[in-house]
N, C-alpha and C positions, 0 to 999 in steps of 0.2 A: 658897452662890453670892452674888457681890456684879455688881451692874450699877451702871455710871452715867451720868451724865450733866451738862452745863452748865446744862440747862436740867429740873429735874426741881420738879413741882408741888407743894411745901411750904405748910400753912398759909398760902392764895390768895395765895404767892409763887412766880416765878421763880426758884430755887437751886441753884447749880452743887451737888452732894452725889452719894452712893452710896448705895445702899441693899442691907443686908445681909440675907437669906432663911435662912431656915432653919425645915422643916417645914411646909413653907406658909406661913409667919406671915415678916413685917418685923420682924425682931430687931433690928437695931439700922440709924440712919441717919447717917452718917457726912460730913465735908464732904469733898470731890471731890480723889479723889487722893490718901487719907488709906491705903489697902491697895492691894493688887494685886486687879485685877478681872478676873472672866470675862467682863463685855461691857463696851465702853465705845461709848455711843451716841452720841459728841460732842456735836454741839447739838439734836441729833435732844429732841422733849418725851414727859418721862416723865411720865404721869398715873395718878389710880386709873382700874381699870377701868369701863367705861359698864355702867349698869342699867335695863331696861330692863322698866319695872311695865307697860306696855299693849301686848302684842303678840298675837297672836290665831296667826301660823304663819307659815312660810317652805319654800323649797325645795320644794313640794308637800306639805307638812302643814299640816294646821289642827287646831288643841287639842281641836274634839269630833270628830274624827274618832277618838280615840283610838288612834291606830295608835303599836304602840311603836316599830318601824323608823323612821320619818317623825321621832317626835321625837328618835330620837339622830341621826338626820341632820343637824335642824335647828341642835341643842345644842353639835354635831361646828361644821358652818359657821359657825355667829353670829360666834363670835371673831374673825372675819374684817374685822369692823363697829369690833373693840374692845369687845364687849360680854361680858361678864364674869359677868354672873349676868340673871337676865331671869325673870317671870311669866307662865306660859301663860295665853293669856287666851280665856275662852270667849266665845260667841254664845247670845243666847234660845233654846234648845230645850226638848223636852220633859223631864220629869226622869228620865227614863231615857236617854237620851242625855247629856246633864249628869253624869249619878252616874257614867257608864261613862267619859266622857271623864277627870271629878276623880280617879277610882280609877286611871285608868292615868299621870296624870300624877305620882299620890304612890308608884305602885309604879315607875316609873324612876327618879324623885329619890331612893330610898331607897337605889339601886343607884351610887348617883355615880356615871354614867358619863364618858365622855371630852367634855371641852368645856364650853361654860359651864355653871355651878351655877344648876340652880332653886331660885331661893330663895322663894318664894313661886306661890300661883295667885288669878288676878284673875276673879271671877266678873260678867259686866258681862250685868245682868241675871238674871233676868224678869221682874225687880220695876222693870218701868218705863213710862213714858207713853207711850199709843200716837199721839200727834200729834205727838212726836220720836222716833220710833223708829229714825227712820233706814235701816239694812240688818238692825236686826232684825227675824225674823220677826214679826209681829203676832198671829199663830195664839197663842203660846206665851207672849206678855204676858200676866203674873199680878200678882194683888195680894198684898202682902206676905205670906209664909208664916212665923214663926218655925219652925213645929216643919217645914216640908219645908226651911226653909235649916239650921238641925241635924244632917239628915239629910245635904245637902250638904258642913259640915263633916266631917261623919263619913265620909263617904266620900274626901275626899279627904288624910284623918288627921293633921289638923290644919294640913295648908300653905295650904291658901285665909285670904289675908293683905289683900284688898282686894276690893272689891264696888263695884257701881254702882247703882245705884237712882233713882227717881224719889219724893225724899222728901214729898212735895204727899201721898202716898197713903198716908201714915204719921201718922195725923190725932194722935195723943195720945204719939208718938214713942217707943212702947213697943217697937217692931221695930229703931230704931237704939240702945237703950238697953242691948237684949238681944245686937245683933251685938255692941256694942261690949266689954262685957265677955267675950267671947269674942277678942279680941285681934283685932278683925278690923277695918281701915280701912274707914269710909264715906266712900264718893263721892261726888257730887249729879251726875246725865247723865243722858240721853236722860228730858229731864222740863222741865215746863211749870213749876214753881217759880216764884213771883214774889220780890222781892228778901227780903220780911218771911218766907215761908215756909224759903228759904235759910238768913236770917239764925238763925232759930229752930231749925234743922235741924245748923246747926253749933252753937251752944249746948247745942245737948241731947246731943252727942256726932260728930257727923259729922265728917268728917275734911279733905276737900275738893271738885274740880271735877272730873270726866271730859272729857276734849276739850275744854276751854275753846273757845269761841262755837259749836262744833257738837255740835250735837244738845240744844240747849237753848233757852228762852223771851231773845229776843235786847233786848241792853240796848238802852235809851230814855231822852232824857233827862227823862220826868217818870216813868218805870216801868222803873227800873235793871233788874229782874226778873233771873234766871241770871246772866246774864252779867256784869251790874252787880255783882252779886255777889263774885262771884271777882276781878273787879279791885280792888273798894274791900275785901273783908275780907280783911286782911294774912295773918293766921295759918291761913288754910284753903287747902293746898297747891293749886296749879291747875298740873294737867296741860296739856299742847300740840304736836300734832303741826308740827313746822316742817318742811315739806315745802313752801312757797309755795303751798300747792295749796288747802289748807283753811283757812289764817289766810295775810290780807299781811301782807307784811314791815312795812307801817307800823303792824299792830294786836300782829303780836307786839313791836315794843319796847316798845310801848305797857303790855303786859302786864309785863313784865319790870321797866320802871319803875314799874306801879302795884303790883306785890309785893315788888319789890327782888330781891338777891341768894340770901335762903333758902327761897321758897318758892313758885317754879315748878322743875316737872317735866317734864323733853323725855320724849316716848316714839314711837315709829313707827306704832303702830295698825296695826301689818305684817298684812297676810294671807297666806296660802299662793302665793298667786303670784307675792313677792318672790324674787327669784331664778332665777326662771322664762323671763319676758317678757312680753310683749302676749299678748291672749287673753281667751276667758270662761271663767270657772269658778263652782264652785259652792261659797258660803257659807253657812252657816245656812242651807242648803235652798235658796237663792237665788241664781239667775244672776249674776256679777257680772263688766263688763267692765274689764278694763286698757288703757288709752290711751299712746298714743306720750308722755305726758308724765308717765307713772308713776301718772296717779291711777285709784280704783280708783271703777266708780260702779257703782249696780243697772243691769241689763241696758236699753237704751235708754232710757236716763234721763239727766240730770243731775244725779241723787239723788248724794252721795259715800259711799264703803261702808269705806273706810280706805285704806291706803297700800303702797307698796313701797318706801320709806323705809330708805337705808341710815343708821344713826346714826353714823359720823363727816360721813358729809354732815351730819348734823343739827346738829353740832354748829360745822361748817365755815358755814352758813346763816345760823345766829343770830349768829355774830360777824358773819362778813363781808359779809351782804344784809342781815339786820335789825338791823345794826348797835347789838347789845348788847354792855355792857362781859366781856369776857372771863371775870370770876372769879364772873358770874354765870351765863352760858353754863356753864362746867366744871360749877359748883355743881350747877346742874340737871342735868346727867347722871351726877354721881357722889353725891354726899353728900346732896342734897336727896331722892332717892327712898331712898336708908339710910333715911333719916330717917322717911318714910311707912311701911318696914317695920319700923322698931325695931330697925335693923342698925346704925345709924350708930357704936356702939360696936366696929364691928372691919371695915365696907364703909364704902367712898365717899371713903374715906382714906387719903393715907400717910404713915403712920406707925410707930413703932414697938407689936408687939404686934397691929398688923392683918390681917386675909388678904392675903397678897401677889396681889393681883389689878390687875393693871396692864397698862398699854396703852401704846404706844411712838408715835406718830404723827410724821412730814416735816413741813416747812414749810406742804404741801397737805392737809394734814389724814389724806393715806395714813396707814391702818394698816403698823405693820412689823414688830412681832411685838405677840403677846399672853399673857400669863402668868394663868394662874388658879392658884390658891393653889399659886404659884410656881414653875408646870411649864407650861414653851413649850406653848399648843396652836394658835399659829397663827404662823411665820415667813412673811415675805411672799420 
């Protein structure tokens, strides 16, 4: 199959080109008009497809709910977003709840069903501080466990690829020392961290931010602390929901400038009621409402609990409200999360020798078709 386009995403260019499939995989990329092609998208933008490391559910599923129906519903839909592979992402519960959720999320991934590919599962939490906890439950907040997060990996056989933690509680950094050679990305969220303990927490092996400014010890300017953090140390990926809801638009540029173009990561913090509508539901054991402006809070609160966040809005935001330059917007939803899970050698790109995982989007950021390794699962 060859598609093309005038305007297809090359090496953080604009280039008219084709692109050739075969097997799933980009065989070869071609310039525009060089064969005869099965689609030609005019100026319509060809992109790699969105990745999407911090989601927690959609459609009426949430990842500890372990319902296997729920998530091929969910996996079936995403595409619709542009999103192309994505992390189920858990809540603090108990470890029986946890192990059942990790277990059925690595027995559907195993099954590649129809729709985006799990490429990973993000464990966010129990190992975090209970004065940012946020919508975690606090019952379930533990202090680090090596041999019960073991047990986690093992249950979810070997796809749990990123974690969140509150590293302050990790005094001799022997727990991110031990995740880390297990091939598993550390986070720093929902935690009281001041800037030196950060600093030290990435040093010893951690990997980046969860939620960048929420749910963490907020910067100051004689006590950077969290937050400070992640702006000022370049090489530790910082996550961020751009929904206007949780970060303004004048702090996410801010963000984007202070890490540049490789290393912020968009993600939705989606819950089960994207897709849905207005309403309360139950999270992590915990009431949570949706408001006419999409955010989601604990039940009569102004607590925020995460988002209903579609990601080509997300990606429509950061250029066009928070006014960041383009090829760092793409970056962070395609290449820059490869990168966190040690995929960027075949995701987040296109190229030749890639998985054809591509996303077709209008001037308005509409999705209009989506291809996972190189089979339509979403024409608009």
């Amino acid at each position: 199959m060859i598609i093309q386009s005038t305007r297809v995403y090359l090496e953080e260019l604009w280039v008219s080109a084709q692109l050739e499939i075969e097997n799933g995989k980009i065989v070869t990329i071609w310039p525009y008009n060089t064969k005869a092609v099965d689609k030609d998208y005019g100026d319509h933008r060809i992109l790699p497809g969105f990745i999407d490391t911090h989601c927690h559910g959609a459609f009426a599923f949430d990842t500890n709910d372990a319902d296997e129906e729920g998530l091929l519903r969910w996996l079936k839909q995403i595409p619709q977003e542009g999103v192309t592979s994505l992390c189920p992402t858990t809540i603090t519960q108990s470890e029986e709840v946890l192990t059942k959720a990790l277990r059925k999320v690595a027995e559907v991934a195993a099954k590649k069903p129809e729709g985006a590919n799990i490429v990973g599962i993000h464990l966010e939490g129990p190992y975090l501080c209970t004065l940012y906890k946020g919508a975690q439950p606090e019952k379930y907040i533990v202090m680090p466990d090596i041999e019960q997060f073991k047990r986690y990996h093992d249950a979810s056989n070997g796809l749990l690829k990123i974690m969140t933690m509150a590293v302050e509680n990790d005094k001799n950094y022997a727990f991110i020392k031990e995740v880390k050679k297990m091939g598993v990305a550390i986070n720093i969220g929902h935690s009281a961290a001041t800037y030196a303990e950060s600093l030290f927490a990435l040093a010893n092996g951690a990997n980046g931010f969860t939620h960048t400014f929420n749910g963490m010890s907020p910067f100051n300017h004689r006590e950077p602390n969290l937050a400070g953090a992640a702006m000022q140390i370049r090489d530790g990926y910082a996550e961020i929901i751009t929904d206007g809801i949780h970060v303004s638009w004048p702090v996410v540029n801010l963000l984007f400038r202070a890490k540049g173009k490789d290393h912020v990561v968009m993600i939705t913090d989606a819950l089960q009621a994207k897709g849905v509508g207005e309403g309360r539901y139950v999270f992590g054991g915990q009431e949570i409402d949706i408001k006419a402006n999409g955010g989601a809070y604990l039940a009569n609160s102004n607590s925020l609990a995460g988002s209903t966040l579609r990601f080509n809005e997300s990606l429509k935001n950061v250029i066009e409200r928070a006014g960041v330059e383009e090829v760092s917007a793409i970056n962070a939803c395609t290449i820059n999360p490869a990168k966190v899970l040690h995929m960027d050698d075949v995701k987040g790109r296109l190229r030749s020798g890639y998985d054809a995982d591509i996303v077709v989007l209008d001037r308005d950021y509409e999705v209009l078709e989506t291809y996972v390794l190189g089979q339509s699962v979403y024409c608009k």
